[in-house]
DSSP file (Angstrom, degrees, kcal/mol; ACC not computed):
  #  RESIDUE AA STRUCTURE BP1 BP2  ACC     N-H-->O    O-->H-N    N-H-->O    O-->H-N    TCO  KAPPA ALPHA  PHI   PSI    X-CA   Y-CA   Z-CA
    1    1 A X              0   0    0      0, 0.0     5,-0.1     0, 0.0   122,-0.0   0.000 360.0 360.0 360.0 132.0  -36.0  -66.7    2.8
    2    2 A X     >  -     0   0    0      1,-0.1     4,-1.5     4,-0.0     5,-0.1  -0.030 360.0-103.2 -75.6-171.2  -36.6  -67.9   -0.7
    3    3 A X  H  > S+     0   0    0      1,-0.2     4,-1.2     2,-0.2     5,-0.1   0.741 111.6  54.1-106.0  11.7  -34.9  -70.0   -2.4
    4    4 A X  H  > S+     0   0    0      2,-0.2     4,-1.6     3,-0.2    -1,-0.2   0.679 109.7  48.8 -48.4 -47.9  -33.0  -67.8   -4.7
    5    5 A X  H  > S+     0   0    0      2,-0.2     4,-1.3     1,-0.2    -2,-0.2   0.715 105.3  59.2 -96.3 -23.0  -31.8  -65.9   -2.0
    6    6 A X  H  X>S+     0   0    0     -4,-1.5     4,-1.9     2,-0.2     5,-0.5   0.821 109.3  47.9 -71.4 -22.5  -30.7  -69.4   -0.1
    7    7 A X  H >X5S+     0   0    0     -4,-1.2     4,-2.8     2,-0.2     3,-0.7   0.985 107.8  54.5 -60.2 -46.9  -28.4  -70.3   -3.3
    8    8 A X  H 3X5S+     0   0    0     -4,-1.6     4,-1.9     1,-0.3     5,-0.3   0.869 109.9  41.3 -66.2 -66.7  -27.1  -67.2   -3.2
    9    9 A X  H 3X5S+     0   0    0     -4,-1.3     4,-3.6     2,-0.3    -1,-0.3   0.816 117.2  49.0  -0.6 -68.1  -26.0  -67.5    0.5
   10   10 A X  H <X5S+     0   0    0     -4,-1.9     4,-1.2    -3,-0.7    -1,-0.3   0.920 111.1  51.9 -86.3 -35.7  -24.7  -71.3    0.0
   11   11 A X  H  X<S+     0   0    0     -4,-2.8     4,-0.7    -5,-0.5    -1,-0.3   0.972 111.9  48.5 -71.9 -53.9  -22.8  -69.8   -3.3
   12   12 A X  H  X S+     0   0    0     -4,-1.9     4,-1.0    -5,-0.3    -2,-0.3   0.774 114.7  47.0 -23.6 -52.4  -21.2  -66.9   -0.7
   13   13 A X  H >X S+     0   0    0     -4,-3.6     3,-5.9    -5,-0.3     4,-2.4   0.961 111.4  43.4 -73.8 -70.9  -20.2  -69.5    1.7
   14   14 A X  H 3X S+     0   0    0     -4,-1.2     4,-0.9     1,-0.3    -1,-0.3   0.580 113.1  54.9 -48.6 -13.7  -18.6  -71.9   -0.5
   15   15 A X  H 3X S+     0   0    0     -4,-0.7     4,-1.9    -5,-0.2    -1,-0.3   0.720 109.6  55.8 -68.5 -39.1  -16.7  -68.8   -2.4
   16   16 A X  H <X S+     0   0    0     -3,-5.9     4,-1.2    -4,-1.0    -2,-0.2   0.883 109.9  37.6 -61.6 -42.4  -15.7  -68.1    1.2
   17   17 A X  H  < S+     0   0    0     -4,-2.4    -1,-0.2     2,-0.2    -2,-0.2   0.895 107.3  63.0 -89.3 -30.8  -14.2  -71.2    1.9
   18   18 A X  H >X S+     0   0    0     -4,-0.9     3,-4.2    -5,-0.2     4,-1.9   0.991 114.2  44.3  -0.9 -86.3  -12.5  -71.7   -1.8
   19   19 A X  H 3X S+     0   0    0     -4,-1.9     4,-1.5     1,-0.3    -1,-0.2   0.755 109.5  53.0 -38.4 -35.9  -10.7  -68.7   -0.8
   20   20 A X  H 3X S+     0   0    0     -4,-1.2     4,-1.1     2,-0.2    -1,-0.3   0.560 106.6  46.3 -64.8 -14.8  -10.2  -69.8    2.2
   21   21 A X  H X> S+     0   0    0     -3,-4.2     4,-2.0     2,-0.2     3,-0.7   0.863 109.0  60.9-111.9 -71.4   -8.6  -73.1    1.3
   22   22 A X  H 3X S+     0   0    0     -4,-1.9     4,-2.8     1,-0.3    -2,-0.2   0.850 103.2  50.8 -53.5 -22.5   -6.3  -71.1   -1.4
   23   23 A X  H >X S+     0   0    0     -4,-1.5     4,-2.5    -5,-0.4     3,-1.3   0.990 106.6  59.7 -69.1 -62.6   -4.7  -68.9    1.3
   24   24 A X  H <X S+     0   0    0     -4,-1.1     4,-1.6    -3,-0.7     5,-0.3   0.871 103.3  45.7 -28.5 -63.7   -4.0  -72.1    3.2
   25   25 A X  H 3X S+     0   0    0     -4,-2.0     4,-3.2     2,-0.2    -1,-0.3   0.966 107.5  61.5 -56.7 -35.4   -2.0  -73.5    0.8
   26   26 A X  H <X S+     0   0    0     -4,-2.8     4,-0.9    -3,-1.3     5,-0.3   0.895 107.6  42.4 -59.5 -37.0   -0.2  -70.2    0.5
   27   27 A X  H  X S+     0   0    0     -4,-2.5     4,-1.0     2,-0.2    -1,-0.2   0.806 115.9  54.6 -89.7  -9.0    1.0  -70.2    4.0
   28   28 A X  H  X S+     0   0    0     -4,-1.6     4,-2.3    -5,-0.4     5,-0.4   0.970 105.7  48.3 -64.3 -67.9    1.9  -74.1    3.5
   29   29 A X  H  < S+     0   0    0     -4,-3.2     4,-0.4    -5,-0.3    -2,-0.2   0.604 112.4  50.2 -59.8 -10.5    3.9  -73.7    0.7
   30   30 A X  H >X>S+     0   0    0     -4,-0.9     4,-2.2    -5,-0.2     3,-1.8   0.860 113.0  47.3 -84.4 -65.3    5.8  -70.8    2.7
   31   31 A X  H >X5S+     0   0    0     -4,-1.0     4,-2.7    -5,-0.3     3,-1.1   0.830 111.5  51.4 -16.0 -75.6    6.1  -73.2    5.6
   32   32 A X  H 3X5S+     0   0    0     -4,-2.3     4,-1.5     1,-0.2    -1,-0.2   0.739 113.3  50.9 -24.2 -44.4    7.4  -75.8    2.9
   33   33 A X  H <>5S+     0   0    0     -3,-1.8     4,-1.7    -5,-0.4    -1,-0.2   0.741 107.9  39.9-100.8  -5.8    9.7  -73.3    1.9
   34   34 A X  H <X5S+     0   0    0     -4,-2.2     4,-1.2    -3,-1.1     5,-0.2   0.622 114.6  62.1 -96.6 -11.8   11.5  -71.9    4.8
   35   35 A X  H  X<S+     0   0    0     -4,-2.7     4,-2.7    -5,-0.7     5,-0.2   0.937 108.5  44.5 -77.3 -33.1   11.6  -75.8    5.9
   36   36 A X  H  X S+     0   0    0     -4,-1.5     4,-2.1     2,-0.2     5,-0.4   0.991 107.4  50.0 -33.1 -87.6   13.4  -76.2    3.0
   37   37 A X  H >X S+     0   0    0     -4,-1.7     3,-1.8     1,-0.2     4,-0.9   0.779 116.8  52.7 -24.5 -89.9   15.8  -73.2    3.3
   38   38 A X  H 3X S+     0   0    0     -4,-1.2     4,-1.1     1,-0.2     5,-0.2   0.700 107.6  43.6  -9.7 -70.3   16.2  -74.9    6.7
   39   39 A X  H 3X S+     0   0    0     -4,-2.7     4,-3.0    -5,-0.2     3,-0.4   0.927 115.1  51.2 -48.2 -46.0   17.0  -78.5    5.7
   40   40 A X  H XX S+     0   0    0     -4,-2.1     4,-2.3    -3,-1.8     3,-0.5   0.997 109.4  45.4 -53.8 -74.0   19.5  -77.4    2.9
   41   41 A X  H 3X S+     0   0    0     -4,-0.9     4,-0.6    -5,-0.4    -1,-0.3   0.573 117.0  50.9 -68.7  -2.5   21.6  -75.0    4.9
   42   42 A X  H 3X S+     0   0    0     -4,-1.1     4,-3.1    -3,-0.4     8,-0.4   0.821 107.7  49.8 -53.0 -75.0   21.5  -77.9    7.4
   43   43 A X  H << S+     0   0    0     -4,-3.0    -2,-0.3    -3,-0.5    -3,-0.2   0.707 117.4  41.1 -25.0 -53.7   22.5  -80.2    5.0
   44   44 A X  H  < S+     0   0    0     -4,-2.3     3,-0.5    -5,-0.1    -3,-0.2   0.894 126.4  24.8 -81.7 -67.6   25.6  -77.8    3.8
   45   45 A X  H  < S+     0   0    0     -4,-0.6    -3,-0.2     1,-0.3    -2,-0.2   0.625 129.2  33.9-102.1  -5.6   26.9  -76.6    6.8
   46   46 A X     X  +     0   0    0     -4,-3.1     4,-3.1     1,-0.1    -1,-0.3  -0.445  57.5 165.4-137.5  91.3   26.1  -79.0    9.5
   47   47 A X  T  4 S+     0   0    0     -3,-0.5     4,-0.3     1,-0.2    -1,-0.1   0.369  78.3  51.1 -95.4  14.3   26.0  -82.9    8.0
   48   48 A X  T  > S+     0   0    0      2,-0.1     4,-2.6     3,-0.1     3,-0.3   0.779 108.7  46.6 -55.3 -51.1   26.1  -84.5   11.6
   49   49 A X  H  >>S+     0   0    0      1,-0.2     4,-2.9     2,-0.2     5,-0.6   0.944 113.5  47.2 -55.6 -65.2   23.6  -82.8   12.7
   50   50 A X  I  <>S+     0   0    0     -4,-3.1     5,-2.2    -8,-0.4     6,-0.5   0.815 118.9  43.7 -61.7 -20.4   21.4  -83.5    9.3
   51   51 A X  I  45S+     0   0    0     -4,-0.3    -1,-0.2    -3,-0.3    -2,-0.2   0.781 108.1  57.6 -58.7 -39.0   22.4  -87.4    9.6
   52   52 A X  I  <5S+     0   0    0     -4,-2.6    -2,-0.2     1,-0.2    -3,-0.2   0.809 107.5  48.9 -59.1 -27.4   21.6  -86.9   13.5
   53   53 A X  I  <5S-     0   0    0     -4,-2.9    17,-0.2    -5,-0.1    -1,-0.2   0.441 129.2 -98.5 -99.0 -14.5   17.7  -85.7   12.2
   54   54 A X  I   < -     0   0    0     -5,-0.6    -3,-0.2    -3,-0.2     9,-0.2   0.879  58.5 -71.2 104.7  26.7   17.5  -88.8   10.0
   55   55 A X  S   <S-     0   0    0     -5,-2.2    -4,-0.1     1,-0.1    -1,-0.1   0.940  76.0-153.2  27.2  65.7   18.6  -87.1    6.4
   56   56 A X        -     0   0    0     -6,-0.5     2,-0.3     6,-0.1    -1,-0.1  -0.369  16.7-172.4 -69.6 132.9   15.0  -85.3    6.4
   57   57 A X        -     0   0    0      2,-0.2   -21,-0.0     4,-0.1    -1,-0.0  -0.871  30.3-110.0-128.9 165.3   13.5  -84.5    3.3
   58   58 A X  S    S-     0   0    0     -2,-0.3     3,-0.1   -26,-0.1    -1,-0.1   0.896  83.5 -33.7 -45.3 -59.7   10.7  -82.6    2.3
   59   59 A X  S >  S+     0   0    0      1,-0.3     3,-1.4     2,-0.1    -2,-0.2   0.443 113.3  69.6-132.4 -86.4    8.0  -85.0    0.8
   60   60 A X  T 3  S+     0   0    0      1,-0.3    -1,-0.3     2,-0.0    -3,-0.1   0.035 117.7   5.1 -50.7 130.4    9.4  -88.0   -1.1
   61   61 A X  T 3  S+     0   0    0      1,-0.2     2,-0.7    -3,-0.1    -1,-0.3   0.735  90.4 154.4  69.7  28.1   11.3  -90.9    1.2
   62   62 A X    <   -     0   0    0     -3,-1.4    -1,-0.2    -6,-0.1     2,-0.2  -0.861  29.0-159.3 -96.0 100.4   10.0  -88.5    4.6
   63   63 A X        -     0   0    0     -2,-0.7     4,-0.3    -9,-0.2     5,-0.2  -0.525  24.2-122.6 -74.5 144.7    9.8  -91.2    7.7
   64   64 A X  S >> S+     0   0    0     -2,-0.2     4,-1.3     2,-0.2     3,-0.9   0.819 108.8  60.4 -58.5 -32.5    7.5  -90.1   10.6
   65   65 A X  H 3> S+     0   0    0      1,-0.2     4,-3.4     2,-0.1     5,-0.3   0.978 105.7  41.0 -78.0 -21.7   10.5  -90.4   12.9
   66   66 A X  H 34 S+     0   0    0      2,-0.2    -1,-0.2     1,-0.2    -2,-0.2   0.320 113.0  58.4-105.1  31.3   12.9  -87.9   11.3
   67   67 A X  H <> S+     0   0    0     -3,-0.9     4,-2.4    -4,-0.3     5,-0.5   0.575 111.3  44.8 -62.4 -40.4    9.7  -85.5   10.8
   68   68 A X  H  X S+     0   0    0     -4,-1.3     4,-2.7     1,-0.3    -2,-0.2   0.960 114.7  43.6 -64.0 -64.5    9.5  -85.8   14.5
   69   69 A X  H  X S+     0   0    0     -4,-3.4     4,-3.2     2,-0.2    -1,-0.3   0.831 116.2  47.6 -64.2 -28.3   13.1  -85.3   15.1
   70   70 A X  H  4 S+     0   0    0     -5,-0.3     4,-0.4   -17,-0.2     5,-0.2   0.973 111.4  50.4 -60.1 -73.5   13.2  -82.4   12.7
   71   71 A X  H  X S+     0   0    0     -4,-2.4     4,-1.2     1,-0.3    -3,-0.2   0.871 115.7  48.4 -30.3 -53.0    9.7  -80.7   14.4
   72   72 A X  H  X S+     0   0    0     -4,-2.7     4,-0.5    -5,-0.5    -1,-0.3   0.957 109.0  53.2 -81.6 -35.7   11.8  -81.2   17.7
   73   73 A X  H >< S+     0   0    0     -4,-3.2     3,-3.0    -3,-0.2    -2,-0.2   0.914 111.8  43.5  -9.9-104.8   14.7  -79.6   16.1
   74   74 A X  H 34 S+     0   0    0     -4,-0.4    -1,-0.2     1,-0.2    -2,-0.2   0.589 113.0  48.1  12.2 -78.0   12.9  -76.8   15.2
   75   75 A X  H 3< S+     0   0    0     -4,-1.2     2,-0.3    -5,-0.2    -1,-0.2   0.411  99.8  95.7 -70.8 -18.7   11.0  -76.3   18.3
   76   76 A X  S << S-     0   0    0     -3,-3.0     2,-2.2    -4,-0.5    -3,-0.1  -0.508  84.0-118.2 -87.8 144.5   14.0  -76.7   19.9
   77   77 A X        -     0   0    0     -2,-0.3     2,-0.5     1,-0.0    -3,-0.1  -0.561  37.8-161.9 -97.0  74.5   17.1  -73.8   21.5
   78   78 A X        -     0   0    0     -2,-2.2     2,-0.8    -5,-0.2     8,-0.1  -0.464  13.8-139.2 -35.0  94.9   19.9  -75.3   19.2
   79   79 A X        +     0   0    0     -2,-0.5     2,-0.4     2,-0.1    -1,-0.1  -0.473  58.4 120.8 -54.1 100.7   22.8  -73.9   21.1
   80   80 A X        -     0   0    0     -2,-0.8     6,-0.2     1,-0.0    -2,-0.0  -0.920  63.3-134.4-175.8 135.6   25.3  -72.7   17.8
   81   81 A X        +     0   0    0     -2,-0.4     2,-0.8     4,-0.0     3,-0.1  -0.314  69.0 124.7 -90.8  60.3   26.3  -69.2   17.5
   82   82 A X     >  -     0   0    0      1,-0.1     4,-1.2     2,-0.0    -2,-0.0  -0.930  37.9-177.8-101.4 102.8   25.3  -69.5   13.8
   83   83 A X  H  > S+     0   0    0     -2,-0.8     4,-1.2     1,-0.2     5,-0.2   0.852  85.2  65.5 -58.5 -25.7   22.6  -66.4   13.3
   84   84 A X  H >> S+     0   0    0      2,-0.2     4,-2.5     1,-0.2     3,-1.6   0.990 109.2  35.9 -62.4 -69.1   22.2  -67.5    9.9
   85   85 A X  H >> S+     0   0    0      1,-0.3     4,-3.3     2,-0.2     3,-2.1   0.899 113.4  58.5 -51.0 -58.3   20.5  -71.0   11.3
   86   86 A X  H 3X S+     0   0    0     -4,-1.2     4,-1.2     1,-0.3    -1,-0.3   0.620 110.7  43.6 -38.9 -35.7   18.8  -69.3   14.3
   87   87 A X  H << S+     0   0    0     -3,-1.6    -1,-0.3    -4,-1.2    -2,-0.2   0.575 112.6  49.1-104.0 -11.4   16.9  -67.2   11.8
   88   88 A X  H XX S+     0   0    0     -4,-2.5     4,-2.3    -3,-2.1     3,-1.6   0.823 109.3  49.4 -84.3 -51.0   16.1  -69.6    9.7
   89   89 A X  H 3X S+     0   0    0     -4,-3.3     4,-1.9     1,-0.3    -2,-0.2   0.903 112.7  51.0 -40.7 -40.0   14.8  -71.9   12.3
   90   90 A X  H 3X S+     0   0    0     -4,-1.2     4,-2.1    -5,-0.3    -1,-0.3   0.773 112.2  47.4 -81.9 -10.5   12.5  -68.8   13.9
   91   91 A X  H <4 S+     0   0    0     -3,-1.6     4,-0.3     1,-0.3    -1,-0.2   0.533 114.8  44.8-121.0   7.8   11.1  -68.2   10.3
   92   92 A X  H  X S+     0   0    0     -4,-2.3     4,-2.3    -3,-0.1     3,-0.3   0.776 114.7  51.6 -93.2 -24.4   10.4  -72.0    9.9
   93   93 A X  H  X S+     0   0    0     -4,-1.9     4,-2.8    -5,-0.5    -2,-0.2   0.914 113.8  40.2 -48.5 -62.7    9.0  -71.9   13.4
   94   94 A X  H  X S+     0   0    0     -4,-2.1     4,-1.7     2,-0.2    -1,-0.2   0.654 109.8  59.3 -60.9 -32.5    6.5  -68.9   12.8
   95   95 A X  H  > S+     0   0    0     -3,-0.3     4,-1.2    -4,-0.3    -2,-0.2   0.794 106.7  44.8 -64.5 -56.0    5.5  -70.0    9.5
   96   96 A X  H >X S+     0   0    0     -4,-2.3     4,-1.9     2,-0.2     3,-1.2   0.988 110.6  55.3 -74.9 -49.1    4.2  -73.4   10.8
   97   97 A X  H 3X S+     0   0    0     -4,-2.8     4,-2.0    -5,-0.2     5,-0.5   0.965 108.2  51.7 -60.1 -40.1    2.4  -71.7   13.8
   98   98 A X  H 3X S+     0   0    0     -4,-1.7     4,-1.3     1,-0.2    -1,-0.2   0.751 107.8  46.4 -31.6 -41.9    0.6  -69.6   11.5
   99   99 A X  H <X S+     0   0    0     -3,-1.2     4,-1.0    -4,-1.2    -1,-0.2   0.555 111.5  50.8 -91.0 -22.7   -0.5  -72.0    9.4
  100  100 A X  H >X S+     0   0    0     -4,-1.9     3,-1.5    -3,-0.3     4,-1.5   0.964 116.1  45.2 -62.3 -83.7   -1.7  -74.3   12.4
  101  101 A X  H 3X S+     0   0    0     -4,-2.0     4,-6.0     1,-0.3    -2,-0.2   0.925 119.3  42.8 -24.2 -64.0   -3.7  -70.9   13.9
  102  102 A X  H 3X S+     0   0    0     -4,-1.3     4,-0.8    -5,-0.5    -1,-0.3   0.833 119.0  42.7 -75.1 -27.2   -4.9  -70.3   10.4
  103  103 A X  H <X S+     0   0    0     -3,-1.5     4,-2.1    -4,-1.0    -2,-0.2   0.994 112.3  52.2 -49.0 -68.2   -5.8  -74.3    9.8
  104  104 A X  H  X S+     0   0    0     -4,-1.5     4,-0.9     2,-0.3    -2,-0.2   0.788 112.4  43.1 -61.9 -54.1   -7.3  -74.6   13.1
  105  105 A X  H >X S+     0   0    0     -4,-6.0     3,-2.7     1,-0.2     4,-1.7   0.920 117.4  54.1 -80.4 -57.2  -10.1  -70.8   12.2
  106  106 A X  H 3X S+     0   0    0     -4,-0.8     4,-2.5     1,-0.3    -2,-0.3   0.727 110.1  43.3 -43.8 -49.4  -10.6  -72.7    8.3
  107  107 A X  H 3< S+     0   0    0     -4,-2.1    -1,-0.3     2,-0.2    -2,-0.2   0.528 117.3  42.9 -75.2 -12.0  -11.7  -75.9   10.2
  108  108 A X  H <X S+     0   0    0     -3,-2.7     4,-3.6    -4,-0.9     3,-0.4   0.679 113.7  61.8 -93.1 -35.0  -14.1  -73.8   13.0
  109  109 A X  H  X S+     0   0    0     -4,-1.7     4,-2.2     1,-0.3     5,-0.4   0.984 105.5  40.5 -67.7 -58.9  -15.3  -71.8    9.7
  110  110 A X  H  < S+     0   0    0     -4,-2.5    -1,-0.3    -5,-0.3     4,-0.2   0.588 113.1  52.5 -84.4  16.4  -16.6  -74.4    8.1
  111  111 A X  H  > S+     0   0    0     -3,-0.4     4,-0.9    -4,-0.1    -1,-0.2   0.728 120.9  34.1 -53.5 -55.1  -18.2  -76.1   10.9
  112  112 A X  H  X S+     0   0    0     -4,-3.6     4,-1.6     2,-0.2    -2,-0.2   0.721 102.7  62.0 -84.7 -19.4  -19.7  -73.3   11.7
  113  113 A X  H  X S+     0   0    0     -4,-2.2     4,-1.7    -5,-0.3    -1,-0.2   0.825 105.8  53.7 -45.2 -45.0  -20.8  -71.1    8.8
  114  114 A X  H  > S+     0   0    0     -5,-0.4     4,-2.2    -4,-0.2    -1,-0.2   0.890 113.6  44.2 -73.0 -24.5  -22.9  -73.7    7.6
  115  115 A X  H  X S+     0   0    0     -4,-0.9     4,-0.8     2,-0.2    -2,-0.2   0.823 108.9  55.2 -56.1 -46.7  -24.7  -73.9   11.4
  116  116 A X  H ><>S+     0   0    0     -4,-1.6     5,-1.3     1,-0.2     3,-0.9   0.881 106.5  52.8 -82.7 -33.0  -24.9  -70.5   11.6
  117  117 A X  H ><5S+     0   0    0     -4,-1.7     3,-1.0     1,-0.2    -2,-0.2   0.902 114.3  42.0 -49.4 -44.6  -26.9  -70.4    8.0
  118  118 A X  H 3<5S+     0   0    0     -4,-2.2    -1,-0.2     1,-0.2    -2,-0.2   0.555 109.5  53.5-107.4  24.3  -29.3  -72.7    9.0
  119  119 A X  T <<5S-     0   0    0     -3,-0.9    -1,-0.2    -4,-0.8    -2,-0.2   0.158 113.8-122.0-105.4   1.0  -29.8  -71.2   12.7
  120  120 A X  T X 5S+     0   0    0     -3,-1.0     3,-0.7    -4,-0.4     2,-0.6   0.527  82.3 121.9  74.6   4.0  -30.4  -68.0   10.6
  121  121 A X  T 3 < +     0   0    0     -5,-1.3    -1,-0.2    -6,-0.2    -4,-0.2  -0.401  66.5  69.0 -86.9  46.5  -27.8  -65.8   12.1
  122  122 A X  T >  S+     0   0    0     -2,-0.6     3,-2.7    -5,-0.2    -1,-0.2   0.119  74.8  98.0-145.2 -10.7  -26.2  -65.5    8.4
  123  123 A X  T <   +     0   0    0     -3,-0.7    -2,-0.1     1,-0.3    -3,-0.0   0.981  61.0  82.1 -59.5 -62.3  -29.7  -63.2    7.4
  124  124 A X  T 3   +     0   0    0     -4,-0.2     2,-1.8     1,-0.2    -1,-0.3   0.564  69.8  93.6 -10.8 -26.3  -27.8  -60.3    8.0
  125  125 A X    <   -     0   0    0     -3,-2.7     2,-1.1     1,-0.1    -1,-0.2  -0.597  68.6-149.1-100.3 114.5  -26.3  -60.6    4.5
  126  126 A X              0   0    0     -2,-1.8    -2,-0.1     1,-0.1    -3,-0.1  -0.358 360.0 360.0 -71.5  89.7  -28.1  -58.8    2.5
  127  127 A X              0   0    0     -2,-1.1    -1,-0.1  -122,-0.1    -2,-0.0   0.394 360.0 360.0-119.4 360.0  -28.3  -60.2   -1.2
């Protein structure tokens, strides 16, 4: 392979992964934002409960213990016939496994993309 045709390749990957990286932030910031919804309507309608979680906030003044309690929150079958909460709780729930799944293939892709370039199983693209 020349080397024209390895830039081009290493310019393909790193375009890949660019992309890759802005989609990642897009399902973070959805995460971010049904944990939001979450916290708020928490916050309104149940203010034991949100003192009981450690008054969790998003970014700013956010202790590792009331992430933890929140995450267990979350994760957790909060007995309340409130649907409202329930469906906010599954759509922070789903939202963070996604973005774990989808963290989790970005961190295997770029271990391996560049391996597989220089083990030559990348030839296949034809540029």
């Amino acid at each position: 392979m020349d080397e024209q045709k390895v830039k081009t390749v290493i310019t393909f990957i790193f375009i890949l992964l660019f992309i890759g990286l802005f989609v990642g932030f897009f399902l973070l910031s959805i995460y971010f934002s049904n944990l939001s919804k979450l916290l708020n309507y928490i916050k309104d309608n149940y203010p034991k409960k949100w003192k009981e979680l450690g008054e969790p906030t998003i970014f700013m003044g956010a202790s590792p213990k009331s992430i933890i309690k929140t995450l267990r929150f979350i994760f957790s079958e909060y007995n309340d016939d409130d649907p409202h909460l329930k469906v906010l709780m599954s759509k922070t729930k789903h939202s963070l496994y996604v973005f774990i799944i989808y963290f989790l293939f970005l961190a295997i892709s770029v271990i391996s993309l560049p391996i597989l370039f220089v083990k030559g199983y990348l030839l296949f693209l034809k540029f």
